[in-house]
Each structure stands twice: as C-alpha cells, then as structure tokens.
C-alpha positions as CSV (number, residue, x, y, z in Angstrom):
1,X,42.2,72.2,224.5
2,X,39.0,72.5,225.9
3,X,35.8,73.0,223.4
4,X,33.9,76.2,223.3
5,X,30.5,74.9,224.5
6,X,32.6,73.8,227.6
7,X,34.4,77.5,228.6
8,X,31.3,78.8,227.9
9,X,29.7,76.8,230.5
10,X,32.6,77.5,232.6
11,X,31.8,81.5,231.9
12,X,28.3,80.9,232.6
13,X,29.3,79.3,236.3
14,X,31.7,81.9,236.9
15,X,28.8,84.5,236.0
16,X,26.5,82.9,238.8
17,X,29.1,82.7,242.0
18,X,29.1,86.6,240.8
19,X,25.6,86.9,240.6
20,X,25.4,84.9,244.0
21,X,28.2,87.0,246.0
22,X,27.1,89.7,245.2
23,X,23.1,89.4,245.9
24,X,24.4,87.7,249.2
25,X,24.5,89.4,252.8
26,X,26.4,86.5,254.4
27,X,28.4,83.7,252.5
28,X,30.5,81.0,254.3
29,X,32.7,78.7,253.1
30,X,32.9,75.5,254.5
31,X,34.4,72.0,254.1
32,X,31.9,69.6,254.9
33,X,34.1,66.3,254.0
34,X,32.9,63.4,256.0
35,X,29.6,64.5,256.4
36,X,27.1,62.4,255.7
37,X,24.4,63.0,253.0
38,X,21.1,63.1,255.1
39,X,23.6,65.7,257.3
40,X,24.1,67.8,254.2
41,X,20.5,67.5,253.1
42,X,19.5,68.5,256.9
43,X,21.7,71.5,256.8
44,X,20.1,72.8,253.3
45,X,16.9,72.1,254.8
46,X,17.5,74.3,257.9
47,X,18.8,77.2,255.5
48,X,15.8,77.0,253.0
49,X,13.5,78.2,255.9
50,X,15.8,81.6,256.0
51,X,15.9,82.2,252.9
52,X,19.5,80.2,252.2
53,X,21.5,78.2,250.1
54,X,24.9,76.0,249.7
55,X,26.2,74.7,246.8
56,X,29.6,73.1,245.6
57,X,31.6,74.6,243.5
58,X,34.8,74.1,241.8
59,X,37.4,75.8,244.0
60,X,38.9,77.0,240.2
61,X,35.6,78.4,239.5
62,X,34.8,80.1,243.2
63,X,38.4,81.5,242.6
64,X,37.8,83.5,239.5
65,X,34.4,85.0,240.9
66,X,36.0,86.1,243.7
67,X,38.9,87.8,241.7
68,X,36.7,89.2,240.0
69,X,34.9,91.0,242.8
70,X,38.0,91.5,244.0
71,X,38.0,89.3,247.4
72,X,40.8,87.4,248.1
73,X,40.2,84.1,248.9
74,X,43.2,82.2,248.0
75,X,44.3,80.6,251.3
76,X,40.5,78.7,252.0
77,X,40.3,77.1,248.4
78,X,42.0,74.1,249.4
79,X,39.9,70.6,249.6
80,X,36.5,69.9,248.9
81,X,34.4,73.3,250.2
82,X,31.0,74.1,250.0
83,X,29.2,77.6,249.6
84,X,26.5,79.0,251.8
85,X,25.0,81.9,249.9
86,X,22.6,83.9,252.8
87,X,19.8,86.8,251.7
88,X,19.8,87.6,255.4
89,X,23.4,88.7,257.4
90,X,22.4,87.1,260.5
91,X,20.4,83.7,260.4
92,X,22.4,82.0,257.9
93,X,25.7,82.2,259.8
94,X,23.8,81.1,263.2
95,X,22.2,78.0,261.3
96,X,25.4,76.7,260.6
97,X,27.9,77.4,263.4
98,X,25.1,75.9,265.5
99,X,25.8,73.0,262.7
100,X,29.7,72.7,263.2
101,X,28.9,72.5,267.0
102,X,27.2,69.5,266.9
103,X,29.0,67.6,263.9
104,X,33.1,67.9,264.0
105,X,33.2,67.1,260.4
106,X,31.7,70.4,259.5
107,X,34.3,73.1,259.3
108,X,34.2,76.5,258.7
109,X,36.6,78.3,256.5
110,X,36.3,81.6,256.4
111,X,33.2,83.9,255.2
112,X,32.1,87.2,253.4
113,X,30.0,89.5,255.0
114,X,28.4,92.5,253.7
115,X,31.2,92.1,250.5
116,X,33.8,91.9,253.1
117,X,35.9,89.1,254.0
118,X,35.3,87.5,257.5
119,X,37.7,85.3,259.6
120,X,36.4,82.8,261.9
121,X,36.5,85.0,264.7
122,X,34.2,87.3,263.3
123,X,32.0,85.1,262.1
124,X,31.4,83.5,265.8
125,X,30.7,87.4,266.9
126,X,28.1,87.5,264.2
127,X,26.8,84.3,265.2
128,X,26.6,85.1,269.4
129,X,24.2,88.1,268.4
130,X,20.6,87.5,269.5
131,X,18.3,87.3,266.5
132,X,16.1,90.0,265.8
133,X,12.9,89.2,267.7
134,X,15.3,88.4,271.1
135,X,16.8,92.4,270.7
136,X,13.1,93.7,270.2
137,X,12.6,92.0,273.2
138,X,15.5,93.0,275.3
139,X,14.7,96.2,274.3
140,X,10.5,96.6,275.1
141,X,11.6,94.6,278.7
142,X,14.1,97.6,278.6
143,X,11.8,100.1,277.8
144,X,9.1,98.8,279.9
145,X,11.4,99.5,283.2
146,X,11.1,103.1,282.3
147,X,7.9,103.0,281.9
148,X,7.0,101.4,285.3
149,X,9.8,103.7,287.2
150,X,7.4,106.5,285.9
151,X,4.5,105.4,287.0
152,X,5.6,104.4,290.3
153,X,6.5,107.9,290.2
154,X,3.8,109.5,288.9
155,X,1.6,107.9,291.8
156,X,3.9,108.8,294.7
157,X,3.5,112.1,293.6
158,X,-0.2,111.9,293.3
159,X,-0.5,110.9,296.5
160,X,1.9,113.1,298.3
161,X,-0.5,116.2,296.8
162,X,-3.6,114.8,298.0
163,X,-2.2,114.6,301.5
164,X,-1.5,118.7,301.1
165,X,-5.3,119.4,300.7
C-alpha cells in the first residue's frame, strides 16, 4: 500500500490539473512521443511568449481531474501525452497546430475549450481564425470602404450644387 506522504502528493497533483483546467481558456492534449527535446523545449518557448504552458502528467492523474470537473476524457489517455494549459483561447491552439504541421511526431489528441471538450475538428476551426490584430484589421479596411464611398459621395454632391448657382 502506498504511504500517506505519497497519496498526499498524489492529492496535491490532482488539486493543480484542477486548478490548471479550470484557470485555462484553451487546453490540448497531445502526444509528443518521438519528439526531440530541443523540439519540446522550442514549443514551450513559443507558448511562454502567450502566456502558455505544457506539462506531463500521469494519464492516472489527468484522469481524476478531469472526472472531477466532470469532462470525459477517457478515450485520449492512452500513451505518453502532454498538457498545454492556454490563459488565452486563441494563440495557444494556433502555436501548436502550426507545431504538428511541421513535425509529424507531434499529434494532437483532443482539447478543452472554454470547459468544453473539443475534437480535432474543432480545434483546426479555432486555429484557421485570424488573430486578433488581423480582424481589427479586416475590419478598419472594412470600415474605411464606407468611409471613402461617403466621401466620394459627399463631393459629387458638392459639386453638382455648385453647378446650380
């Protein structure tokens, strides 16, 4: 039977996937078997700058955090996986499809987003969205048509009343 010091640090790990999930916007799960370690260290380097994180947990462990939230993930514990835990919903899950793209060994399990849990179909949608600064773009060039069709306007008709007088 295991000693008390250690079920109390298994407690205490089970506590912080909690903590983690649910302080979280975006979390994926991924295998990233066959990676190398400067690979791994890259990736966690590229989600520090957006406020991001993985770790590796025991699949036992991520299990009973996520039964406790009640999220099933039951089907995806299977193998060595790591654990991206995002602040943000969007930049997190574009860092590291972008990732699986360029290195095969990188595979993407499923993910939770917003507390809910997200295939991998959904979690390519979420990572084809433009980031925030290219829609406040797309919207100003949009706004700015609007703006110009006005004006255009505005001095047709100016001109059209001065040739009345």
């Amino acid at each position: 039977m295991a000693s008390t010091k250690i079920l109390e640090q298994k407690k205490n790990t089970v506590n912080e996937i909690v903590d983690k999930l649910k302080a979280s916007e975006s979390v994926i799960i991924f295998q990233y078997q066959g990676l190398t370690v400067a690979e791994l260290s890259d990736l966690r380097r590229e989600l520090k700058n957006v406020d991001a994180e993985v770790k590796v947990y025991k699949n036992t462990l991520l299990k009973r955090a996520a039964d406790e939230l009640n999220i099933n993930l039951d089907d995806f514990l299977a193998g060595p996986n790591a654990i991206l835990f995002g602040k943000k919903l969007l930049e997190p899950i574009k860092i590291v499809s972008e990732y699986a793209k360029k290195h095969d060994k990188l595979d993407i399990r499923v993910g939770i987003i917003s507390g809910d849990v997200a295939d991998l179909a959904t979690i390519k949608e979420y990572a084809s969205i433009p980031s925030r600064e290219g829609l406040l773009t797309m919207l100003a060039g949009g706004m700015m048509q609007y703006v110009k069709d006005l004006a255009i306007s505005l001095n047709l008709y100016a001109e059209k009343m001065e040739g009345k007088e």
